[in-house]
C-alpha positions, 0 to 999 in steps of 0.5 A, a space after each residue: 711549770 711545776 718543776 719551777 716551783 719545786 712540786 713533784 709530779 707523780 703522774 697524768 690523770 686524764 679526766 673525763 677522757 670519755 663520755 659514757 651514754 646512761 641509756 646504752 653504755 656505749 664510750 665516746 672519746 669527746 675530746 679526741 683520744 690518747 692525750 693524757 699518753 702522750 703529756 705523760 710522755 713528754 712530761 716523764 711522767 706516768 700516765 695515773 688513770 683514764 676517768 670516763 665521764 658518766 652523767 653525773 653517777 661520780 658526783 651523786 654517789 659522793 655527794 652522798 658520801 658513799 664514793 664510787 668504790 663503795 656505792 658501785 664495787 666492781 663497776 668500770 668506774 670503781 676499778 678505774 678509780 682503785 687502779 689510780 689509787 693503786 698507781 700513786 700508792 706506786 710512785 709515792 712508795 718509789 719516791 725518794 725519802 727525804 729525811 733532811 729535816 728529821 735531823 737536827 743540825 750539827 755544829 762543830 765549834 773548835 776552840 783556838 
């Protein structure tokens, strides 16, 4: 789809690929497992991040301002978020530049 319309696809990030207990910790995939994977594959693309679903900890720390990666340093889920970071810095510098429009255009008149 996004190819139709020209939108570069850096990757696959699967959301909520697992629901973590708040009182036990214990992962369970909800929606069955190794999805994000294989759309990655099939797509070309690389698979970002796999995000857990942790009752609403993501939520309450950035309506707080303080992001996952600052209120919770070091925790699965901040390195699951620094990971994908890391990731998409990774395609974006692997992309080629475009520089056609820093250029202005060149007209060759010829007299006769």
């Amino acid at each position: 789809m996004f190819e139709k319309v020209s939108v570069p696809v850096l990757g696959v990030v699967e959301n909520m690929s697992t629901h973590v207990c708040s009182h036990c910790g214990h992962e369970d995939a909800l929606f069955g497992q190794g999805g994000g994977a294989r759309l990655a594959a099939e797509c070309g693309v690389a698979l970002l991040a796999r995000t857990a679903a942790r009752r609403g900890q993501v939520r309450a720390e950035s309506d707080q301002g303080r992001p996952t990666v600052l209120s919770a340093p070091g925790t699965a889920r901040a390195q699951a978020y620094e990971l994908m970071a890391r990731r998409v810095a990774g395609a974006l510098a692997r992309r080629p530049r475009d520089r056609a429009g820093a250029f202005p255009g060149i007209v060759v008149e010829t007299k006769s």
